[in-house]
N, CA, C and O atoms as a GROMACS GRO file, in nm:
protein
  568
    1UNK      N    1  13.136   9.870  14.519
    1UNK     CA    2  13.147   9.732  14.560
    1UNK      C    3  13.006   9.676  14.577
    1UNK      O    4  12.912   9.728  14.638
    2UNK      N    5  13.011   9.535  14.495
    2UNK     CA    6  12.828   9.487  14.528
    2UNK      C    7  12.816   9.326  14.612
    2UNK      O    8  12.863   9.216  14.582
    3UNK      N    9  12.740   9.368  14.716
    3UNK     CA   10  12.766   9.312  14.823
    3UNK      C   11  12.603   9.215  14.859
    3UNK      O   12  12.512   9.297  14.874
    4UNK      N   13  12.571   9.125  14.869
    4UNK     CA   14  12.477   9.007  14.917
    4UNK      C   15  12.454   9.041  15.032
    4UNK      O   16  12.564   9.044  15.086
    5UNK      N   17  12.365   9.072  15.115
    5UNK     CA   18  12.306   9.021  15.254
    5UNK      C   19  12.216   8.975  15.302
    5UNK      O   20  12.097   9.004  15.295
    6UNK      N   21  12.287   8.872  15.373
    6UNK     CA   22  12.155   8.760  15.408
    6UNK      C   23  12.036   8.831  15.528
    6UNK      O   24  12.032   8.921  15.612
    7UNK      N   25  11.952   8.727  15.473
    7UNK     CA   26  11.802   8.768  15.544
    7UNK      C   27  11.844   8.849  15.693
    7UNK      O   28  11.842   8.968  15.724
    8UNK      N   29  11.878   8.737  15.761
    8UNK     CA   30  11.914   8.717  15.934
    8UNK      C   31  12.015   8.872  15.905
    8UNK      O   32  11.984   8.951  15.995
    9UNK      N   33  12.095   8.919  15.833
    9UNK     CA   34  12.114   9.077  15.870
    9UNK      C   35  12.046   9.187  15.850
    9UNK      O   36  12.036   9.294  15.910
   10UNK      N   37  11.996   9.137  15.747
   10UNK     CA   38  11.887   9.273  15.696
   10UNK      C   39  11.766   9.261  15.791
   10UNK      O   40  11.696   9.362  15.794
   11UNK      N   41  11.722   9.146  15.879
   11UNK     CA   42  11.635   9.166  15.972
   11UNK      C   43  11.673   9.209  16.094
   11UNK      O   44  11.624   9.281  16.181
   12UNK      N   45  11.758   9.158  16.083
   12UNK     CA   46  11.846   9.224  16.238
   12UNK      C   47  11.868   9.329  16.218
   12UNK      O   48  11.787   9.395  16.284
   13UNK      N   49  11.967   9.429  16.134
   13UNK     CA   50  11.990   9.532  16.107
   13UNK      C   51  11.838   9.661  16.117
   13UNK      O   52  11.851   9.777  16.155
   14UNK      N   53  11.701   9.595  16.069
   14UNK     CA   54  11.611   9.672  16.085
   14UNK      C   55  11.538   9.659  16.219
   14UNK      O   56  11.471   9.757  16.252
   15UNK      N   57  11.540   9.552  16.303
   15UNK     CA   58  11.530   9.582  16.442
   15UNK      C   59  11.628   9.611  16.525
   15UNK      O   60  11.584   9.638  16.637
   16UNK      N   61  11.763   9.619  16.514
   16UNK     CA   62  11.862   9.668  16.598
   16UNK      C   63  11.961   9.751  16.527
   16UNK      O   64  12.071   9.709  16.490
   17UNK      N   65  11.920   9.864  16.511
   17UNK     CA   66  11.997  10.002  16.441
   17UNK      C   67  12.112  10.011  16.508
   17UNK      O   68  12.184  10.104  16.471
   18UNK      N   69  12.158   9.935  16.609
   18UNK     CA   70  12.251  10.046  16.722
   18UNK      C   71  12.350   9.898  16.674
   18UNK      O   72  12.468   9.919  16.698
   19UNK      N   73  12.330   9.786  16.626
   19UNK     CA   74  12.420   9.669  16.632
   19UNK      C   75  12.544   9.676  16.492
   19UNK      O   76  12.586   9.772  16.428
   20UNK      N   77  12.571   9.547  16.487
   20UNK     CA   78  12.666   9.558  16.343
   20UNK      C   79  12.567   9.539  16.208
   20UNK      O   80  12.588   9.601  16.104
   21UNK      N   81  12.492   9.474  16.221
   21UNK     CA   82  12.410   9.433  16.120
   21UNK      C   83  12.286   9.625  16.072
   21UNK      O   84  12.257   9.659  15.957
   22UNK      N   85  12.250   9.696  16.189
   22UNK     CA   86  12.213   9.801  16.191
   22UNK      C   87  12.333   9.922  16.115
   22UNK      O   88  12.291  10.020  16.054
   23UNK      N   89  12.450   9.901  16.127
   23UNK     CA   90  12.561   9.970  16.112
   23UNK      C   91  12.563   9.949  15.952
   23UNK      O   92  12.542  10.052  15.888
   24UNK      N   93  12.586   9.818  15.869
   24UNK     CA   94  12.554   9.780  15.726
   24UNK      C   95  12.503   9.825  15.696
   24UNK      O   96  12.546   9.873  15.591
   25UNK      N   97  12.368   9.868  15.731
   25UNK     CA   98  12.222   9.950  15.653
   25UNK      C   99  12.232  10.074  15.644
   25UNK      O  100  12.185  10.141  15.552
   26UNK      N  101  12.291  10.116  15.736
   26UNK     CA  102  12.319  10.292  15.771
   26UNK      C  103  12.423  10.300  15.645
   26UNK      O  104  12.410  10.404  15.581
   27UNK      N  105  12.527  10.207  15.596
   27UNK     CA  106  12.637  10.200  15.517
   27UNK      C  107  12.572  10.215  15.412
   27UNK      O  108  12.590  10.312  15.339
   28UNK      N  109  12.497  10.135  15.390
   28UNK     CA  110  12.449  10.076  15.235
   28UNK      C  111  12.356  10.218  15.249
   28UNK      O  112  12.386  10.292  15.156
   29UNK      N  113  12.260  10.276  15.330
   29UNK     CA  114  12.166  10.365  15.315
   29UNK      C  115  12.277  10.503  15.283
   29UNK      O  116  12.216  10.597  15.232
   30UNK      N  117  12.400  10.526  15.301
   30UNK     CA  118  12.486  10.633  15.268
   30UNK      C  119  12.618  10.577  15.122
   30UNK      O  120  12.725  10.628  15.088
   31UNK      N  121  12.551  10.470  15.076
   31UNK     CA  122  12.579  10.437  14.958
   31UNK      C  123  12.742  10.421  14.947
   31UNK      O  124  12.814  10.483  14.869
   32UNK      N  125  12.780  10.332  15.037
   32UNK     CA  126  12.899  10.295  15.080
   32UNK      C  127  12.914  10.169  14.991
   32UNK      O  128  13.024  10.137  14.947
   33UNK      N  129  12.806  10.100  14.965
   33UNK     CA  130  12.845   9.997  14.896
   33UNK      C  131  12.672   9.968  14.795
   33UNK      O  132  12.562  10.022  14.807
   34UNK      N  133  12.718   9.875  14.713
   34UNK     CA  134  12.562   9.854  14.648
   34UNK      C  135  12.521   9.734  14.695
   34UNK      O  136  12.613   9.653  14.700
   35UNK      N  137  12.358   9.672  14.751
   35UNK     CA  138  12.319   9.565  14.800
   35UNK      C  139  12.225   9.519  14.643
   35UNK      O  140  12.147   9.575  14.566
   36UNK      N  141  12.293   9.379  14.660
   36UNK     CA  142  12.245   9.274  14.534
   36UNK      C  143  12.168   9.181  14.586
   36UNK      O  144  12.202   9.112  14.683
   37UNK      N  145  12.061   9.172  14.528
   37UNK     CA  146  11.887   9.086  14.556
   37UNK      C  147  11.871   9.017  14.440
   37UNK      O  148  11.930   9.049  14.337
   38UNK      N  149  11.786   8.912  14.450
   38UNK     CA  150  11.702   8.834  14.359
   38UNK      C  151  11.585   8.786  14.399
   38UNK      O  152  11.572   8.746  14.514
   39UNK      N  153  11.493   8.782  14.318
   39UNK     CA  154  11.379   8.720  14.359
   39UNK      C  155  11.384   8.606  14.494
   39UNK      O  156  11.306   8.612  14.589
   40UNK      N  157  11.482   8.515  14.481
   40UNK     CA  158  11.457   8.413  14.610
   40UNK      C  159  11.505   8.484  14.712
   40UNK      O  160  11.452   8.436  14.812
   41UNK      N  161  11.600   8.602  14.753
   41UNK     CA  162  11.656   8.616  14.874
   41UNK      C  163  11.498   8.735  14.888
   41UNK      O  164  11.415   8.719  14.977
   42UNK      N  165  11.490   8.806  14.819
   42UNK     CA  166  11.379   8.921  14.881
   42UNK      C  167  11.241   8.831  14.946
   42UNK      O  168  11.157   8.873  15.026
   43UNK      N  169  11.250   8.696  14.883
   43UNK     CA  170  11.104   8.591  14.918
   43UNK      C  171  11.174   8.557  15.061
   43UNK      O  172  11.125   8.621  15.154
   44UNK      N  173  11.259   8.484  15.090
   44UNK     CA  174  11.323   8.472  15.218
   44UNK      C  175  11.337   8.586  15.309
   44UNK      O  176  11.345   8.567  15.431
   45UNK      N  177  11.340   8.710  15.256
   45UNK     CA  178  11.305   8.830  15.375
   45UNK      C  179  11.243   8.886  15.373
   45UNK      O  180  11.255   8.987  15.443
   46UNK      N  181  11.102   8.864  15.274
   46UNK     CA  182  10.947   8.878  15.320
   46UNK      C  183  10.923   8.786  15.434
   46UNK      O  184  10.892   8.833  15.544
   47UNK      N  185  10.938   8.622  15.412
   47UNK     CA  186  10.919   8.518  15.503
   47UNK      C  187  11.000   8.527  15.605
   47UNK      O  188  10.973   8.440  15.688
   48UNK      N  189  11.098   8.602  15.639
   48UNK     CA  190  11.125   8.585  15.778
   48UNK      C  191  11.071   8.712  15.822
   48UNK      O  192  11.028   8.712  15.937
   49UNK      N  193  11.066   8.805  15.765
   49UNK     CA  194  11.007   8.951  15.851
   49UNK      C  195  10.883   8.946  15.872
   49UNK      O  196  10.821   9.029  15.939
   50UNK      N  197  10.828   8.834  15.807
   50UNK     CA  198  10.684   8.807  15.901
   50UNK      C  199  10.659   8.641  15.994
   50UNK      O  200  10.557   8.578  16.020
   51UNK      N  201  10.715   8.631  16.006
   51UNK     CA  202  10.744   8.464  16.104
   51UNK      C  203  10.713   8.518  16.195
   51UNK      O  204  10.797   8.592  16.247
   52UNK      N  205  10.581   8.505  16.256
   52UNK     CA  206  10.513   8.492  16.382
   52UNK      C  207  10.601   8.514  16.464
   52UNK      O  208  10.590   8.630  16.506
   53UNK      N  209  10.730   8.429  16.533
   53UNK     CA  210  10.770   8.441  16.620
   53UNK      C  211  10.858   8.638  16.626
   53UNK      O  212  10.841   8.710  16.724
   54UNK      N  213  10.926   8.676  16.526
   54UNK     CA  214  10.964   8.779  16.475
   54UNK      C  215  10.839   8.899  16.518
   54UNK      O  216  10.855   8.997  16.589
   55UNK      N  217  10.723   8.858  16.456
   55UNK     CA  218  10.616   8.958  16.485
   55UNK      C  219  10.575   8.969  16.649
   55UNK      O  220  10.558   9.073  16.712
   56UNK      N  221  10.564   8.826  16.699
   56UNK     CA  222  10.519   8.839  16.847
   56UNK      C  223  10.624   8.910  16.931
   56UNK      O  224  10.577   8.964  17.031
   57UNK      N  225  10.718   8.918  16.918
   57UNK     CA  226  10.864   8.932  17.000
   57UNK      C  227  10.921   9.076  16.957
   57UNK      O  228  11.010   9.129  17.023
   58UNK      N  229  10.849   9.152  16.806
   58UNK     CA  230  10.933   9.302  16.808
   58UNK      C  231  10.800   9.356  16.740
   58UNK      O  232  10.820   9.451  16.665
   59UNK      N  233  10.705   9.325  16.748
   59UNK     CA  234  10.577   9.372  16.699
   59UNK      C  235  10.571   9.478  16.610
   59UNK      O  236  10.504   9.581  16.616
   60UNK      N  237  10.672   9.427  16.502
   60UNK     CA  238  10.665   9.498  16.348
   60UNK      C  239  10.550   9.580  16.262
   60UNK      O  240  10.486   9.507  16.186
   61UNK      N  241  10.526   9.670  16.262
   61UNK     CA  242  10.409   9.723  16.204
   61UNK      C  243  10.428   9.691  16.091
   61UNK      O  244  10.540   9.668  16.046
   62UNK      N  245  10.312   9.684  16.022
   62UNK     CA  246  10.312   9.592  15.843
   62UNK      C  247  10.330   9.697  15.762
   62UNK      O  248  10.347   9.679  15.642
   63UNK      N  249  10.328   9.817  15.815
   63UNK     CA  250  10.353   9.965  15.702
   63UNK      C  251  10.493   9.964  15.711
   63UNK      O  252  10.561   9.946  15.610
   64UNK      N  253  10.546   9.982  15.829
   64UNK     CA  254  10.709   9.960  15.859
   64UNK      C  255  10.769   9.830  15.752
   64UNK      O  256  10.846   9.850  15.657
   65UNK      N  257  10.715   9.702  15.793
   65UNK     CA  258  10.752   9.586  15.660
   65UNK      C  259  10.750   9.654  15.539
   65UNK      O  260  10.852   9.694  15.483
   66UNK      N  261  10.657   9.665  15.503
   66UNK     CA  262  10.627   9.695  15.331
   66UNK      C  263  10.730   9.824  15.344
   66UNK      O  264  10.830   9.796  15.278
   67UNK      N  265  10.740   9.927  15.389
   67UNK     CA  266  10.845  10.015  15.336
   67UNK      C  267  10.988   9.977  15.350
   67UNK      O  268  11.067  10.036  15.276
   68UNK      N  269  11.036   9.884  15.438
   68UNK     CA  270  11.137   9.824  15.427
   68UNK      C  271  11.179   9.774  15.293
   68UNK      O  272  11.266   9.812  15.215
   69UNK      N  273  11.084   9.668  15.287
   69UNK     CA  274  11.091   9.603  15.146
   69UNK      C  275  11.085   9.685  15.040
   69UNK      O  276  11.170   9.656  14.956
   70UNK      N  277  11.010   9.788  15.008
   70UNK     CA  278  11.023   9.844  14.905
   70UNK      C  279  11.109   9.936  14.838
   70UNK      O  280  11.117   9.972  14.721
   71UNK      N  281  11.209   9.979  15.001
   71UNK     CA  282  11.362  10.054  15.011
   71UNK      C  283  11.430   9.989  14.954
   71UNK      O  284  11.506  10.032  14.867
   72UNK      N  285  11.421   9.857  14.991
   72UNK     CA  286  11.552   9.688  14.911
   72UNK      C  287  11.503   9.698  14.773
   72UNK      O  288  11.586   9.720  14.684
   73UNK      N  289  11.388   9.686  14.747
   73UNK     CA  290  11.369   9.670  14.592
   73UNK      C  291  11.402   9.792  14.516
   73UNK      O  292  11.473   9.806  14.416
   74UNK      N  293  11.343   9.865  14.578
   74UNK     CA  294  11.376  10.010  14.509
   74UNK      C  295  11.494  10.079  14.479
   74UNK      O  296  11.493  10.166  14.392
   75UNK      N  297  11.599  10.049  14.545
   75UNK     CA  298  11.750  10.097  14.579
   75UNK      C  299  11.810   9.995  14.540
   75UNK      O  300  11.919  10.029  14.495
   76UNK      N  301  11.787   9.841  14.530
   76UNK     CA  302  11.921   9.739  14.506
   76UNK      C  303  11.915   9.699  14.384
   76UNK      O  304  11.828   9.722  14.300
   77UNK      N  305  12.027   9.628  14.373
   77UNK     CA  306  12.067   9.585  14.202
   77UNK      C  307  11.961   9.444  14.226
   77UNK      O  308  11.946   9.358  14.313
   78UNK      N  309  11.915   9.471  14.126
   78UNK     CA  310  11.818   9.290  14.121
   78UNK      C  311  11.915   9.220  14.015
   78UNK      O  312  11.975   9.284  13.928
   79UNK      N  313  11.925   9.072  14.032
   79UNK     CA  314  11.978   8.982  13.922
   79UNK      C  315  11.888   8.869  13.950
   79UNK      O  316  11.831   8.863  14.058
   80UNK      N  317  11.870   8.769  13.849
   80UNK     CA  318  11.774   8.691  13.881
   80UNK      C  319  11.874   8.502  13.798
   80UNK      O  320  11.852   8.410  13.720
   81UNK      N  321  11.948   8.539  13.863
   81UNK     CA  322  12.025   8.402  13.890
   81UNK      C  323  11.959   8.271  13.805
   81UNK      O  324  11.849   8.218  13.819
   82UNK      N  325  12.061   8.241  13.718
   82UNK     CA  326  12.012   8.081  13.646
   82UNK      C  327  12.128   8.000  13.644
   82UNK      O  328  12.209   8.079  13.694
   83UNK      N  329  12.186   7.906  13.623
   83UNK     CA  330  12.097   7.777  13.714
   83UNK      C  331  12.089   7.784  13.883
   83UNK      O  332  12.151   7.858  13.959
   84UNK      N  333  12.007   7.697  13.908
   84UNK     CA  334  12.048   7.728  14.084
   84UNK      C  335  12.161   7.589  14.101
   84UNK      O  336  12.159   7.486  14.034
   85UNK      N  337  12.256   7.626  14.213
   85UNK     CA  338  12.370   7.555  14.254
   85UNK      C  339  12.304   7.503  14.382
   85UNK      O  340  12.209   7.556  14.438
   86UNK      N  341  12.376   7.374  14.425
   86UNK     CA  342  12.368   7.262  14.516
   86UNK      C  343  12.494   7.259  14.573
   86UNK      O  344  12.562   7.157  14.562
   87UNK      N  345  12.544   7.376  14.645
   87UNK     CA  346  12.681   7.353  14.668
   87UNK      C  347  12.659   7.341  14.837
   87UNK      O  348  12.742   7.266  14.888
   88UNK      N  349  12.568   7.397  14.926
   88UNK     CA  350  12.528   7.371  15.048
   88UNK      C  351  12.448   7.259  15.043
   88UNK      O  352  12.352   7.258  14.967
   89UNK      N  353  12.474   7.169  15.108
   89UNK     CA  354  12.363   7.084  15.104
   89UNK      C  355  12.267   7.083  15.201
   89UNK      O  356  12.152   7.063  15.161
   90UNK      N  357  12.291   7.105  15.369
   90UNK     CA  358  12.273   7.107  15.467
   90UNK      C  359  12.134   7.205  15.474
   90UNK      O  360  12.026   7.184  15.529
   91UNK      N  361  12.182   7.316  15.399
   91UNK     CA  362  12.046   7.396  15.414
   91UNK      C  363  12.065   7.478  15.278
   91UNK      O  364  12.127   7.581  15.251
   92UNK      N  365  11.970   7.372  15.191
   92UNK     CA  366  11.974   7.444  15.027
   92UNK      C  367  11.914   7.562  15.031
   92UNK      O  368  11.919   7.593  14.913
   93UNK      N  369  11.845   7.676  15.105
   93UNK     CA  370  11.805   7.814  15.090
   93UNK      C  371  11.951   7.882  15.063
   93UNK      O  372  11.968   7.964  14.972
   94UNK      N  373  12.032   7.847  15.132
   94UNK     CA  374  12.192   7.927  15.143
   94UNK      C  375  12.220   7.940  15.003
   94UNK      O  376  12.246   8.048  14.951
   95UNK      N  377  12.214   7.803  14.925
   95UNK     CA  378  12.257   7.839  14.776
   95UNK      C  379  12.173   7.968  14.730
   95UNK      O  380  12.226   8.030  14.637
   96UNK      N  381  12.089   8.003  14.763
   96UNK     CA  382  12.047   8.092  14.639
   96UNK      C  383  12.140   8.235  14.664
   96UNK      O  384  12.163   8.302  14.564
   97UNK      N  385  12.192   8.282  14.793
   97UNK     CA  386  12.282   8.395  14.802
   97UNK      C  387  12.392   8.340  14.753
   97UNK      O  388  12.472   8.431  14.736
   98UNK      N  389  12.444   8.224  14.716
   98UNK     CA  390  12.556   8.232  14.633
   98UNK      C  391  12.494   8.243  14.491
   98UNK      O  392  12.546   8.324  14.414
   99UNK      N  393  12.409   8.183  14.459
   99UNK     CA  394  12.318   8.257  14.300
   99UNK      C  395  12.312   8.370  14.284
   99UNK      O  396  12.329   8.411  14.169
  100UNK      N  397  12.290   8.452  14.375
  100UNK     CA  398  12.296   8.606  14.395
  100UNK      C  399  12.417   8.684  14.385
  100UNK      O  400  12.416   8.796  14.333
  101UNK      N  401  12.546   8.620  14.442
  101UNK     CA  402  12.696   8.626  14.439
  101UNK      C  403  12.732   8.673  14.336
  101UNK      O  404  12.792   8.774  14.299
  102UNK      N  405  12.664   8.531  14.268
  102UNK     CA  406  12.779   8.492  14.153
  102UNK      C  407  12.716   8.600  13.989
  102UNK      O  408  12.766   8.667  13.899
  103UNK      N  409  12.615   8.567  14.023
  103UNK     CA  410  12.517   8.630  13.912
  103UNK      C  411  12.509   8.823  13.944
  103UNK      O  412  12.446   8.902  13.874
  104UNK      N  413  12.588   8.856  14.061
  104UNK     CA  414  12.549   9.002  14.056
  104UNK      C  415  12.673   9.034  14.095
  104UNK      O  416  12.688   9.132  14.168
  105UNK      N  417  12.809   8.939  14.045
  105UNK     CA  418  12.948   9.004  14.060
  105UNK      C  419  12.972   9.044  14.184
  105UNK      O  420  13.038   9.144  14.214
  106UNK      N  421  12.918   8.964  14.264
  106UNK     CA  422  12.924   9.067  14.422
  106UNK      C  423  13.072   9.006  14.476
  106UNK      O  424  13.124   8.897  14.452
  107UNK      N  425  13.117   9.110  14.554
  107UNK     CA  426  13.287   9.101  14.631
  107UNK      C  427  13.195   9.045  14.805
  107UNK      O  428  13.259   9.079  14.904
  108UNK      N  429  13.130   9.007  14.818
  108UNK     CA  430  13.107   8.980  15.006
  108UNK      C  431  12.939   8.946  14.979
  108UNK      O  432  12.862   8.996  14.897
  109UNK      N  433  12.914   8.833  15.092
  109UNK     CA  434  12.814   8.816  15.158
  109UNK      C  435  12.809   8.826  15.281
  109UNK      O  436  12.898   8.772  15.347
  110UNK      N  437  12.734   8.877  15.328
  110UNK     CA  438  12.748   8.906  15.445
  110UNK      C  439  12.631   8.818  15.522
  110UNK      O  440  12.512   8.819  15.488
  111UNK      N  441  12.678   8.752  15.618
  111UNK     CA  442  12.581   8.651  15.641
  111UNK      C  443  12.585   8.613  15.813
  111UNK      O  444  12.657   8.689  15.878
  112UNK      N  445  12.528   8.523  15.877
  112UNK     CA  446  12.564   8.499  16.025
  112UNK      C  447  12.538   8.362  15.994
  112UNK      O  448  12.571   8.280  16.080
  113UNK      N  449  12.470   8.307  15.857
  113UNK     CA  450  12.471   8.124  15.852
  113UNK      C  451  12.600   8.057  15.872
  113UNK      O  452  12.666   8.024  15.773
  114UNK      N  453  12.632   8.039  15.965
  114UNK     CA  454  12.706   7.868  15.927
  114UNK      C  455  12.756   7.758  15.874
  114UNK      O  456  12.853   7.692  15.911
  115UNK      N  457  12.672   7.740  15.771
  115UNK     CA  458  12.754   7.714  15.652
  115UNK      C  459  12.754   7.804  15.573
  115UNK      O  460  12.868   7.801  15.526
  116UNK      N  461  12.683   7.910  15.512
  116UNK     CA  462  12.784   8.006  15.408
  116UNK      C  463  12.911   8.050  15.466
  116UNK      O  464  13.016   8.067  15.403
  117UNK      N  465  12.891   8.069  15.614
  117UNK     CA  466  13.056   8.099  15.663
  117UNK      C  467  13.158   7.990  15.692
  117UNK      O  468  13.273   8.007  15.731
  118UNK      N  469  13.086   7.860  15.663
  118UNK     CA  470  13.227   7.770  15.653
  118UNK      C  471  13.310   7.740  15.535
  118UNK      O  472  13.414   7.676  15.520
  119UNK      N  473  13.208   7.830  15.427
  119UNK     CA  474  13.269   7.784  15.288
  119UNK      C  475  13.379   7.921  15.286
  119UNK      O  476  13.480   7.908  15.216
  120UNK      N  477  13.362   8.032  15.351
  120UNK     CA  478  13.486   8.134  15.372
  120UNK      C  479  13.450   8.213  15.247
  120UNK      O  480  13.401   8.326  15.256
  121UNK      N  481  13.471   8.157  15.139
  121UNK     CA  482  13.485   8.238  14.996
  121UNK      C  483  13.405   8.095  14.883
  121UNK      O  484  13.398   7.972  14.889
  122UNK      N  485  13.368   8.181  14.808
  122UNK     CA  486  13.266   8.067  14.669
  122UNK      C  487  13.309   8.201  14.516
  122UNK      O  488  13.253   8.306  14.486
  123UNK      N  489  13.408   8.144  14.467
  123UNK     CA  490  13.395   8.128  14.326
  123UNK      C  491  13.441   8.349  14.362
  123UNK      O  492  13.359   8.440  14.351
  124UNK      N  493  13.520   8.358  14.383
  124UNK     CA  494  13.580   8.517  14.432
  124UNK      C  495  13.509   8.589  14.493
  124UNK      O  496  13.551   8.705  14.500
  125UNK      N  497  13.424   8.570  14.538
  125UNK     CA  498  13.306   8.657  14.666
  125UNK      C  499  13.303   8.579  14.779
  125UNK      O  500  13.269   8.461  14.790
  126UNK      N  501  13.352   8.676  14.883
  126UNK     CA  502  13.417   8.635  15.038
  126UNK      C  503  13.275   8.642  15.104
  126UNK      O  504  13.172   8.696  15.064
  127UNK      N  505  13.302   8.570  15.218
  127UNK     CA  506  13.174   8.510  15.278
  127UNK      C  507  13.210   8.580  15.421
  127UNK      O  508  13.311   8.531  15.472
  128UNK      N  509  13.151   8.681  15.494
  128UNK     CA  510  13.196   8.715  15.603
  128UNK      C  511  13.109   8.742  15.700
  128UNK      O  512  13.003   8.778  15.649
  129UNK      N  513  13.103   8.742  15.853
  129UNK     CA  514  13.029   8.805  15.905
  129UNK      C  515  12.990   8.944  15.943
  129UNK      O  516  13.076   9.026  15.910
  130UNK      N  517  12.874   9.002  16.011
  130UNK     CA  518  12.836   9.144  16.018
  130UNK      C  519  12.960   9.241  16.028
  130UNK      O  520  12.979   9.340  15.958
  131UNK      N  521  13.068   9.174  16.164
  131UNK     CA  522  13.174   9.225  16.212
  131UNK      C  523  13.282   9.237  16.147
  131UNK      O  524  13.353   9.336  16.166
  132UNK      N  525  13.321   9.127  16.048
  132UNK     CA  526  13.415   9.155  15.985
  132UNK      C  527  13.365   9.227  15.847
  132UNK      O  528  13.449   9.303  15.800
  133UNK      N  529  13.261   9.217  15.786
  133UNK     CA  530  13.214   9.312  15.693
  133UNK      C  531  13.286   9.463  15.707
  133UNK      O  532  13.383   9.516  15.652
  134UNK      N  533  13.165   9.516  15.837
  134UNK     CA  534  13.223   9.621  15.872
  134UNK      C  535  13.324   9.658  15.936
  134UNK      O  536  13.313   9.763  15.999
  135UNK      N  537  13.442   9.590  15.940
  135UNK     CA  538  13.601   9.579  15.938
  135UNK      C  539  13.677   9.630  15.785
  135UNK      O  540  13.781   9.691  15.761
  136UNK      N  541  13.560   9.567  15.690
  136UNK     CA  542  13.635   9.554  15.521
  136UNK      C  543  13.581   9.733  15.505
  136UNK      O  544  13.641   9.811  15.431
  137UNK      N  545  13.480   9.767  15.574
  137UNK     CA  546  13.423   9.912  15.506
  137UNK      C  547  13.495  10.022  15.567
  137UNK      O  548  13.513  10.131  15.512
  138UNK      N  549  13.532   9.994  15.670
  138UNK     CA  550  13.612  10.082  15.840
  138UNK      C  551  13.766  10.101  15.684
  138UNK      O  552  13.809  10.208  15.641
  139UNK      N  553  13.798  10.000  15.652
  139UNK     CA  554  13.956  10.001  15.640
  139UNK      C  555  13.956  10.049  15.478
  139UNK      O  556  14.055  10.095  15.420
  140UNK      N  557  13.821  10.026  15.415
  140UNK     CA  558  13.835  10.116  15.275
  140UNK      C  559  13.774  10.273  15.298
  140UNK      O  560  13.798  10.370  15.226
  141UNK      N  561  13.694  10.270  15.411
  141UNK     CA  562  13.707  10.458  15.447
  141UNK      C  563  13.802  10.502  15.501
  141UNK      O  564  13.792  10.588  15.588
  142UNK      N  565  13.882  10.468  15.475
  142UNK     CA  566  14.049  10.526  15.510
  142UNK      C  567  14.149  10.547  15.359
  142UNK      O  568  14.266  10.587  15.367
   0.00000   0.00000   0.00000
């Protein structure tokens, strides 16, 4: 199953191992599912894993960053999405994980935005949060 996750989990997930978003990574790191990237979402979680406020508040070592990142690149399916869609308007960064969606066949995004979770589902890839994600993985390891 190939699965989207937004920035806000994959950052969370690498400062809080013990949470739901930490629980995804441990998943995806035991190859429970495959994580799908493109150039704009990996640029969006370079730029938030270094946002000052992020650095002042969990004081990220930059060796820790860069090996993060290079686990995502190194391990995930890249697709590099054409055309870009305007289907969020509110906050056009969101479109590009549905570019990512749609262009890397993915079944789930997993997200905590607000509007990707008001749209529920885009074009057969379900839009869910950390919790119910790992609800969909709990009930296919059975």
């Amino acid at each position: 199953m190939r699965v989207v996750l937004d920035a806000n989990v994959l950052v969370s997930g690498l400062i809080s191992p013990q949470g739901a978003p930490g629980e995804i990574l441990a998943a995806w790191e035991k190859d429970r599912f495959d994580l799908v990237v493109s150039p704009a979402t990996l640029d969006e979680l370079s730029r938030v894993l270094h946002y000052p406020k992020i650095q002042k508040t969990y004081n990220l070592p930059a060796d820790q960053l860069e090996r993060f990142l290079r686990l995502i690149i190194g391990q995930a399916v890249m697709v590099d999405p054409l055309p870009e869609l305007t289907v969020i308007k509110a906050d056009p960064s969101d479109n590009r994980y549905l570019e990512c969606a749609k262009e890397g066949a993915a079944a789930y995004i997993v997200t905590g935005a607000k509007h990707l979770l008001d749209l529920g589902e885009f074009e057969g890839t379900f839009i869910l949060p950390p919790a119910g994600f790992l609800a969909v993985l709990a009930h296919e390891g059975k």
